[in-house]
C-alpha positions in Angstrom: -99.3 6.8 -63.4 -95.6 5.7 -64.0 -94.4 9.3 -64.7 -95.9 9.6 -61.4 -94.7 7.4 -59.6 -90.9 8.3 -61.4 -91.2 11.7 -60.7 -92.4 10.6 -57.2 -89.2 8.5 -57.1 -86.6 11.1 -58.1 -88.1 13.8 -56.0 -87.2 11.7 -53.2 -83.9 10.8 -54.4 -83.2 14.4 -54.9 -83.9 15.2 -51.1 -82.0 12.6 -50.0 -79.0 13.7 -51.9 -79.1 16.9 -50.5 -79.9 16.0 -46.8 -77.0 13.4 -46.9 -74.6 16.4 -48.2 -76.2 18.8 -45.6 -75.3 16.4 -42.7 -71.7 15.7 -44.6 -70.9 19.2 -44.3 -68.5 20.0 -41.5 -68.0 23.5 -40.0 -65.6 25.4 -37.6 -66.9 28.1 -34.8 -64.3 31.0 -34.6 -64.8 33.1 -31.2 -61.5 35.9 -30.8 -62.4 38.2 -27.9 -60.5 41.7 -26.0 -61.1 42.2 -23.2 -60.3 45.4 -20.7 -58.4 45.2 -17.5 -59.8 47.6 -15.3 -58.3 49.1 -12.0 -61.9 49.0 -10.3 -64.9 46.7 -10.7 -66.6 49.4 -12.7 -67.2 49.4 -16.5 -66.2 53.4 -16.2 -63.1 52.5 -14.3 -59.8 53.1 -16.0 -58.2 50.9 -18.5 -54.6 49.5 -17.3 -54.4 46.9 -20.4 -56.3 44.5 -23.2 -55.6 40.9 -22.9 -57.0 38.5 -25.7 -58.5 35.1 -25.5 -56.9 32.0 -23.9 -54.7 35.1 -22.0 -53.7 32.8 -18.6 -54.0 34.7 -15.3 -54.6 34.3 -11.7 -58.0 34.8 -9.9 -57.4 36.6 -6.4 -60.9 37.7 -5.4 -64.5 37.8 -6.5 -66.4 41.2 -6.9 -69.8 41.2 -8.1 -69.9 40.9 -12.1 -65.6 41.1 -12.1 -63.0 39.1 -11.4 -59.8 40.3 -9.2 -57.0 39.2 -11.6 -53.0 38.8 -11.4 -51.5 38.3 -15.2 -48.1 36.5 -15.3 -46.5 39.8 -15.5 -47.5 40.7 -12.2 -50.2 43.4 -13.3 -53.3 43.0 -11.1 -57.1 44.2 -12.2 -60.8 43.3 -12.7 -62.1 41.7 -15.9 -65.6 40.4 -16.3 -66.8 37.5 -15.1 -68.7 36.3 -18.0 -66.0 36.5 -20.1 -64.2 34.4 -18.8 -63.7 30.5 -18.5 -62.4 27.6 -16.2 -61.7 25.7 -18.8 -58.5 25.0 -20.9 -59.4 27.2 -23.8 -59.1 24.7 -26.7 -56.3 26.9 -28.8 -54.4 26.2 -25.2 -55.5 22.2 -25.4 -55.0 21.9 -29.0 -51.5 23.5 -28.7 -50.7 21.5 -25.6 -51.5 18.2 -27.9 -49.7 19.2 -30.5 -46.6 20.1 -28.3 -47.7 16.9 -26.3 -48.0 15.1 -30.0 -44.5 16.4 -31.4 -42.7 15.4 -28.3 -44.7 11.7 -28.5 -43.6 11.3 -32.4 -39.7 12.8 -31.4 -39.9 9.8 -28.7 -41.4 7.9 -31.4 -38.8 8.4 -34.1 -36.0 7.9 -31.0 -37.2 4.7 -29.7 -37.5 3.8 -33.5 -33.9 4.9 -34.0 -32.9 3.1 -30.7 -34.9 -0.1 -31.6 -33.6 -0.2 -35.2 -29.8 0.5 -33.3 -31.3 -2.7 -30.9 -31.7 -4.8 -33.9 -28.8 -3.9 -36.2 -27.4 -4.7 -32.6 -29.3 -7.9 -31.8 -28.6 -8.9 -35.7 -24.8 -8.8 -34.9 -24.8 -10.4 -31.7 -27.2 -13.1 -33.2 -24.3 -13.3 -36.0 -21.8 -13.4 -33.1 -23.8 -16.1 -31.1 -24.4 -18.2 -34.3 -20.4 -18.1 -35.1 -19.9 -19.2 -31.3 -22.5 -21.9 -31.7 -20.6 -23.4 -34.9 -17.5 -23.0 -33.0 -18.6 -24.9 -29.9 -20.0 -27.8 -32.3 -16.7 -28.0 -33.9 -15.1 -28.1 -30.5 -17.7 -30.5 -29.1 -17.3 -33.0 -32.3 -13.4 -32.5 -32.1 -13.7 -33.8 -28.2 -15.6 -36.2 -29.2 -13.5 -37.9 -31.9 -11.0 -37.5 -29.0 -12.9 -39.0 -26.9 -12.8 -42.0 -28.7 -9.5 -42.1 -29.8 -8.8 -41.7 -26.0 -11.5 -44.5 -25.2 -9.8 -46.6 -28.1 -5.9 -45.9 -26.7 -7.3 -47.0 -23.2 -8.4 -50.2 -24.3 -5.3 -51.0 -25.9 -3.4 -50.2 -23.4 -5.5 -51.8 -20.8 -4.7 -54.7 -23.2 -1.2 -54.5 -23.3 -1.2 -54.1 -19.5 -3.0 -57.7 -19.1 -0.6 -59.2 -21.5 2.4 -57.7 -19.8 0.6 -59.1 -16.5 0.0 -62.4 -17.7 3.8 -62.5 -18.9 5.0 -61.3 -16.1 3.4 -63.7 -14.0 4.8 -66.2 -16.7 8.1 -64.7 -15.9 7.8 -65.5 -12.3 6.6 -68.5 -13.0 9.8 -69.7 -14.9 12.6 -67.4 -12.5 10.4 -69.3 -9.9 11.3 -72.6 -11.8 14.4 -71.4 -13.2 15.6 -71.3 -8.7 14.3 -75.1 -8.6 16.3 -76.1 -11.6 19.4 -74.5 -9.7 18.2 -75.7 -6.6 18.0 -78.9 -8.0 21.1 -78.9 -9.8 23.3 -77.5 -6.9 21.5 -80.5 -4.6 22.7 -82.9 -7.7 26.0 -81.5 -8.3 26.8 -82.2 -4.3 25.2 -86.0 -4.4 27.5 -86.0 -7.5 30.3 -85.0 -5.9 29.7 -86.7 -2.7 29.1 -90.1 -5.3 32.5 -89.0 -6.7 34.3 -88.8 -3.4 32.7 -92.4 -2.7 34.0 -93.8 -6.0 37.0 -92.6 -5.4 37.3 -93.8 -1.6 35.9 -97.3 -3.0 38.1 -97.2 -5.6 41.1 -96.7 -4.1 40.1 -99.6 -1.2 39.6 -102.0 -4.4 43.0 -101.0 -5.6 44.8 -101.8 -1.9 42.6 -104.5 -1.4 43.8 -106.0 -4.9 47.6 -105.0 -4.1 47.0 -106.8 -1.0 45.6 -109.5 -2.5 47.7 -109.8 -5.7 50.8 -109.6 -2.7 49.1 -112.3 -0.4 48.8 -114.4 -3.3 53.0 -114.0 -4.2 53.7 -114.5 -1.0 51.5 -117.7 -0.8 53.2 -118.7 -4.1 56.7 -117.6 -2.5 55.7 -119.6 0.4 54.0 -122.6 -1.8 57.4 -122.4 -4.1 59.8 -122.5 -0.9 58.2 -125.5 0.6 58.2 -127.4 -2.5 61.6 -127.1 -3.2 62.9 -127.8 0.5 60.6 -130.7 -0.1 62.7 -132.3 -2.8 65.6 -130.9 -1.5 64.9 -133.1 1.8 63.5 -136.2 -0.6 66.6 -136.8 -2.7 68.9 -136.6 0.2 
């Protein structure tokens, strides 16, 4: 029963094997045709020329079982109907996408070219933007410690111009005091003088007033002195 059943098994195994390569197997239909160009649409008509498959031409006129034809060298003739097709024969279509296919890869390969160009490109300017960065941090820390050295220099001399303020108002102060003083002094030195003048003017009065004293009084004594001796002049007569 299990050689049965095994053999059962591997029969089974066997078919599938061979269906599954079967199905695998891939094949290609090849279809080359000649075909006559006629003068008339007649089978006995004469022969002007063979044209092979996927031949392009131009279809002027139907006639029965042939087609009124113009080839891209100008010759005109019937072919038959049924051999021939509407559609893009698929030598033409293949072709056309490989032409189509070439030219997409040569575009390919150019915009590749032109985007590796782009970023050798961008890579330089990125280099070129980075060195400009550094160079406008420098600049911006160098005007900023300048800044502050400017910020620094105005507060000193903002300083410097309330101390010259405050001593110049000083100085106005004591110019201002400095004109009283002379004021002052000028008033004083004229009292002085004018004193001086009155010292002298006094002075001078005491002085005649003491001459004329000192005079009244010797001619008092004179006088005093005259009588006294007429006196005993008179007496001891």
């Amino acid at each position: 029963m299990k050689t049965f059943y095994s053999r059962t098994l591997l029969g089974l195994l066997i078919v599938l094997v061979t269906t599954s390569f079967a199905v695998a197997e891939t094949r290609y239909v090849s279809d080359s045709l000649v075909i006559t160009v006629r003068e008339l649409p007649d089978d006995t008509s004469n022969r002007i020329k063979n044209i092979v498959t996927d031949t392009p031409f131009e279809v002027l006129e139907e006639s029965g079982d042939y087609l009124k034809v113009r080839l891209q060298d100008g010759t005109q003739g019937y072919v038959k109907t049924r051999y021939t097709s509407a559609e893009t024969p698929k030598p033409t279509v293949i072709e056309k996408l490989t032409r189509e296919n070439s030219q997409l890869k040569q575009q390919y390969n150019e915009l590749k070219s032109r985007l590796g160009e782009k970023a050798a490109a961008g890579v330089e300017r990125q280099k070129e933007l980075q060195t400009a960065l550094e160079a406008l941090k420098t600049d911006l820390a160098q005007q900023t410690a300048d800044k502050i050295r400017l910020e620094k220099e105005l507060a000193s001399l903002n300083k410097q111009y309330t101390d010259l303020k405050n001593s110049a108002d000083n100085v106005v102060q004591i110019i201002n005091q400095s004109e009283k003083f002379r004021a002052d002094n000028e008033r004083m030195q004229i009292e002085f003088d004018a004193l001086q003048s009155e010292n002298a003017l006094l002075l001078r009065t005491a002085v005649i007033k003491w001459v004329f004293t000192g005079a009244g009084i010797l001619f008092i004594g004179w006088i005093m002195g005259k009588v006294s001796r007429n006196k005993r002049r008179y007496g001891g007569v």
